[in-house]
N, C-alpha and C positions, 0 to 999 in steps of 0.2 A: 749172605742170604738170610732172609727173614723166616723163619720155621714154623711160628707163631700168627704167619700173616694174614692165612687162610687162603693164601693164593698159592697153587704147587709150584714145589721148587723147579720143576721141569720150565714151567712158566716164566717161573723168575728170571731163569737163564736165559730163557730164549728170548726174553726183553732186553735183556742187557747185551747179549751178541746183535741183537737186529739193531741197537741203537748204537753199539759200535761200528757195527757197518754203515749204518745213515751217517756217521761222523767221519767214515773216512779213515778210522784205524789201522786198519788192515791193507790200506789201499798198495803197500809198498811189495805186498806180498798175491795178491788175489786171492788168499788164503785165510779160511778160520783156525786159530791156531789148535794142535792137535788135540784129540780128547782127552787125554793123560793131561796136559797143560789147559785144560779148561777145569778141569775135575780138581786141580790143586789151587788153580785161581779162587776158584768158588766155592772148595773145600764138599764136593759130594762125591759119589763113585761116578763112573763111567757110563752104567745103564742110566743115570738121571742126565747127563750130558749127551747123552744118545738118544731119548727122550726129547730134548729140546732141540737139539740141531736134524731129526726127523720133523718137526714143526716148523723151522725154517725151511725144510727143503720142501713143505707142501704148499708155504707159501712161496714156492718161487724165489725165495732168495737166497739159499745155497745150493750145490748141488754135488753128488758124492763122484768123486775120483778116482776109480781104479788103481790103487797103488801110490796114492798123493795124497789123500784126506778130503778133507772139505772146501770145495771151491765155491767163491763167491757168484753167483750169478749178475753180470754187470748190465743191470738194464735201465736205460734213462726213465726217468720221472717223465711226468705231464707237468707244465707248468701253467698254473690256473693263477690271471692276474686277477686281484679282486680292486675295486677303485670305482667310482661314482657310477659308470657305465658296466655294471659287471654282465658277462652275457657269457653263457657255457658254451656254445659254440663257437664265439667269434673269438673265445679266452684259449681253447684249445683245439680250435678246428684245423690251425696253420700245422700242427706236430700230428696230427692222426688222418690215415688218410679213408677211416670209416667210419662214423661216428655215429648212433643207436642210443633214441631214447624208448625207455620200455615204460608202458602206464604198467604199474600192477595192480591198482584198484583205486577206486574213488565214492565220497560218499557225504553226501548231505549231514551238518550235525548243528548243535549248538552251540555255539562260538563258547569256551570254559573263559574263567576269568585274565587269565593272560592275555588270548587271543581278541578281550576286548578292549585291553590296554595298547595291545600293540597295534591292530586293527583299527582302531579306534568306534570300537561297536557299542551298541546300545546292548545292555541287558534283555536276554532273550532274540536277540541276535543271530541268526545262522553262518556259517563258513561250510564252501566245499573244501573238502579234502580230497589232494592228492598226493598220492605216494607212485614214485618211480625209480627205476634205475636207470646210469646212463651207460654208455661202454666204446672207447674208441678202442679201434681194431682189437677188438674183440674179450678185451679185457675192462672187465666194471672196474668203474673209476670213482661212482658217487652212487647213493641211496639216499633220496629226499622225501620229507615229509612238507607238503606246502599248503597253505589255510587261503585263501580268499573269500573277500565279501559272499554270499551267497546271492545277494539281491543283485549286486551290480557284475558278477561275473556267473552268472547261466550258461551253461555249455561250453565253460570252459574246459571241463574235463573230455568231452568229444576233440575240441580245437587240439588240444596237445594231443590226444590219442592217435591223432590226425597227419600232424605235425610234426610232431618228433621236438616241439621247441617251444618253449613258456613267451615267447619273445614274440615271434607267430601267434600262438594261442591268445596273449592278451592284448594284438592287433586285432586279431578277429570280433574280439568284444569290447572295441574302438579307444584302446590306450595303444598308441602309437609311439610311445616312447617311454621310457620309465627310468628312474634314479635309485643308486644303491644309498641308503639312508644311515647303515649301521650293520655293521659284520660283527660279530663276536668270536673268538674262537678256541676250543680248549682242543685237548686230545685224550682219550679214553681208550680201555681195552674193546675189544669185538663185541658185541651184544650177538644172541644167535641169529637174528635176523642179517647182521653183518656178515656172519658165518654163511648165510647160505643165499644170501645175494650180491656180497663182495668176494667169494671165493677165497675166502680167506681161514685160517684155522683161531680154534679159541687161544685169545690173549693178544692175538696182533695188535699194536696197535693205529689207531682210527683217528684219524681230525674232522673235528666237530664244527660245523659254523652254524648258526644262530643270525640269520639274516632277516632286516625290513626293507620293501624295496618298496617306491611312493612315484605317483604321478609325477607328472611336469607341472602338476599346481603344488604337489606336497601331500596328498592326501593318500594314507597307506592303501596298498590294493593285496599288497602277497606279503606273508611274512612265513620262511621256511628252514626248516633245522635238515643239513645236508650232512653226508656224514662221507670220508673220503678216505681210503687205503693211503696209509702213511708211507708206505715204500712204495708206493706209484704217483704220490701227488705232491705236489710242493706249491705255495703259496707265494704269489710276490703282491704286494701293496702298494698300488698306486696312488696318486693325491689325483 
């Protein structure tokens, strides 16, 4: 444990148990091993191990035992294929059997200089912005920030409010088809806003993608940073 890191140790711990369990450690046992044997592992008392494995159990991924300790919560992933055609629905509609996209807001701006690299805009440029969250059966899965042309996509932000679906909404403003162009992806601690639209506690962590999606001539329309619950979402890449 890093003391010096500026991240609390409570934290630390509870990175390193949730990413043991994403690895399957533990899997022989259904179990985190005892607090006494976590506390000597990572060399802190008990309250700072009690600490962390309370923050696994708000996210949903342990949960406490009566007279046994801490038991893992075994709950499947969503598996979101990303690959030329990525589509959020049709990537995870077959495993949830209710699926909810929520506008939280939208708004007219000036496209900043990234957005005109990626977009491929003219200086002084506008982009709508929209930010949403998505949720099958009943647990949020993704928070997206997504930029479009402002000239060529006008009400697009009603279409999806509409909709429930980016894919729908940029049929309605006549792209009928569209290409995944470049996915990026890192993974991060929770920001607050992850905190309190992914239902998740601080430090969890979040996979990040940084996407451009383009016409069927190639010409950028959306370009949006999604951000996904690491213990609910897994990634497969397609060609």
């Amino acid at each position: 444990m890093q003391r010096q890191k500026g991240v609390a140790l409570w934290r630390q711990i509870s990175d390193r148990i949730r990413a043991n369990i994403l690895a399957g450690l533990y899997d022989g046992t259904g179990m985190v091993p005892a607090e006494t044997a976590l506390a000597q592992e990572f060399g802190v008392n008990r309250h700072t191990v009690r600490a962390a494995l309370a923050a696994l159990q708000q996210e949903g991924i342990v949960r406490a035992a009566q007279g046994r300790g801490t038991m893992i919560t075994q709950r499947d992933k969503f598996d979101f294929p990303i690959g030329r055609r990525t589509r959020f629905t049709e990537g995870i509609g077959e495993q949830a059997r209710d699926l909810k996209a929520i506008l939280l807001s939208s708004s007219r701006e000036v496209a900043t200089s990234e957005l005109i690299g990626r977009l491929q805009l003219a200086q002084g440029d506008e982009v709508l912005r929209l930010d949403g969250v998505r949720k099958a059966d009943g647990r949020a899965v993704s928070r997206s920030t997504m930029w479009f042309p402002a000239e060529r996509f006008a009400g697009i932000d009603k279409a999806f409010a509409e909709t429930g679906s980016i894919t729908r909404a940029l049929s309605a403003c006549g792209v009928d088809d569209y290409l995944r162009d470049v996915t990026e992806i890192s993974a991060v601690h929770a920001e607050p806003d992850d905190v309190a639209h992914l239902e998740l506690t601080p430090g969890a962590i979040v996979l990040v993608t940084r996407a451009l999606n383009t016409d069927a001539q190639g010409r950028p329309i959306q370009f949006a940073v999604t951000r996904f619950p690491a213990d609910r979402v897994q990634f497969t890449i397609r060609n």
